[in-house]
N, C-alpha and C positions, 0 to 999 in steps of 0.2 A: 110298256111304251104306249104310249095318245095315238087313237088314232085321227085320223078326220072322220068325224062321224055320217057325214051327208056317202059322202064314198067307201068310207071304211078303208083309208090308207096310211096307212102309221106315218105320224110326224115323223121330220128328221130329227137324228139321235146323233149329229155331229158326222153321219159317216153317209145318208143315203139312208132309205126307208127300210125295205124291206130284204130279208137275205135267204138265200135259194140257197138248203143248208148243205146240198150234195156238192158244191163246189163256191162256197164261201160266198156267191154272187150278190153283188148291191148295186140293185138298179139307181144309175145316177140322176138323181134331180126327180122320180117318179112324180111325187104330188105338183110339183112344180109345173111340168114339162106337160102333164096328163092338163091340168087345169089350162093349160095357156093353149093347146091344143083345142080345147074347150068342144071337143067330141058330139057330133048330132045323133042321136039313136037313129037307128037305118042309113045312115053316110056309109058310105066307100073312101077306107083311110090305107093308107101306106107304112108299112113301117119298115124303111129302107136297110135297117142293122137289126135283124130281129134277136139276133144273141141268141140269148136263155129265155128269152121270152118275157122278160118281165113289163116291158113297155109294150109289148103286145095283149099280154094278157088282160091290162088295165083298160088300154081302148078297146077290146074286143068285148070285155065290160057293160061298155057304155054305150057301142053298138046294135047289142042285143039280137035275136034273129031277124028281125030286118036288114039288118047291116051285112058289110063286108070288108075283111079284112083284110089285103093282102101284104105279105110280109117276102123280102129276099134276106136273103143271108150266102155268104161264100163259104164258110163253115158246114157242110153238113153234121156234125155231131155236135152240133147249137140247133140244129136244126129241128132235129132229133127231137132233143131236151124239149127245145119250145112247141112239138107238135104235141108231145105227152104233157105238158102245162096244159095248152089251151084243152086240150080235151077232157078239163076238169071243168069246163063252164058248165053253168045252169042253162043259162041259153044263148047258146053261142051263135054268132052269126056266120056266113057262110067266110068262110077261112082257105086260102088261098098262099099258101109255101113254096117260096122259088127258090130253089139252088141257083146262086149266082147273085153280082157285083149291084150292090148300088147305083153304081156307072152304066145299067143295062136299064135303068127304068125308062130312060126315054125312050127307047125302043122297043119296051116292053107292054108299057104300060100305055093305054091313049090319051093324047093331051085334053086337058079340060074334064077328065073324067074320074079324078078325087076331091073330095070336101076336106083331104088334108092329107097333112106327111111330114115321118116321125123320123129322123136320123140320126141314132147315138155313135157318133164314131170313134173307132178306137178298137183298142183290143180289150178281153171281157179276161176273166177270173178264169174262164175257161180255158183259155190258152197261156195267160199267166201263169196256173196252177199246173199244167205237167210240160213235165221238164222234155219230153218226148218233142213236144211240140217245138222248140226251139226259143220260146218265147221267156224263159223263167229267169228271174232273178236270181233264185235262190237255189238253185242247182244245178249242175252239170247238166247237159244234153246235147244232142245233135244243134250245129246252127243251121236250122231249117229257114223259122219263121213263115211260113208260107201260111194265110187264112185259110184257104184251101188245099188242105193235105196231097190233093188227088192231083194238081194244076202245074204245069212247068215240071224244069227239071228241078233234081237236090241231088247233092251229092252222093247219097246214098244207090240213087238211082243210076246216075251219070259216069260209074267206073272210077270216077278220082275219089281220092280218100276223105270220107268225111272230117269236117272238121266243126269241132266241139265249143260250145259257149260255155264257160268258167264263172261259176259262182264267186260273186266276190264282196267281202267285208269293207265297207268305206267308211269312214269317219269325216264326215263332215261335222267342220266346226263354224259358223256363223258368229265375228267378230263385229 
């Protein structure tokens, strides 16, 4: 695979750049999103879905130790994943990990006080890929769906009988 040689970030291959081989992950759009972004070394950036980190890791990048990163995520075991990514930089900037919504930065965070902000939304590989989560296509499991495992009720928790999302074969035909 090509990369971009100025950054070192693999062309896209039809699917997304780069893949986070512990859970199939492809960060959507990276060169794309990172370039338009267009990152100042030493800025304070936001990355409001930090997932698996892989949009994190590229502006923390770019960053450098001057910089600072901060990142929310509602997932903590995305959290996780992207706090052991970043902590593979050479020199990372100061790095900042919130547990908790997107929805929380105005409150969180002071206005006027980012040179920018990264928001992939959606749900990741991460929760697509086990069926625990309630989230899977492809197999049986609890229908949870919750980003946040630990947040509200679930059925599991609430005494009524869980009830299960069904994998299922579709055939779509486009006429």
């Amino acid at each position: 695979m090509e990369t971009d040689s100025e950054n070192n970030i693999p062309e896209r291959d039809g699917h997304g750049q780069t893949t986070d081989a512990t859970v199939g992950h492809v960060p959507v759009l990276l060169k794309e999103a990172i370039d338009f972004l267009a990152v100042k070394r030493g800025g304070t950036y936001l990355d409001a879905t930090v997932g698996l980190g892989g949009h994190s890791y590229e502006i923390a990048k770019r960053l450098g130790a001057p910089g600072h990163l901060i990142g929310f995520d509602k997932d903590p075991a995305a959290l996780e994943r992207a706090h052991e990514k970043l902590k593979a930089l050479d020199e990372p900037p100061q790095i900042t990990l919130i547990h908790g919504s997107f929805a929380e930065v105005g409150e969180r965070i002071a206005p006027a006080s980012l040179d920018g902000l990264m928001a992939d939304l959606g749900v990741s590989s991460l929760q697509l890929g086990n069926a625990a989560r309630g989230f899977s296509f492809q197999a049986d499991g609890p229908l949870d769906m919750r980003m946040n495992p630990m947040s509200g009720d679930n059925r599991r928790t609430s005494g009524k009988p869980p009830r299960r999302a069904r994998a299922c074969r579709c055939d779509l035909r486009i006429r």
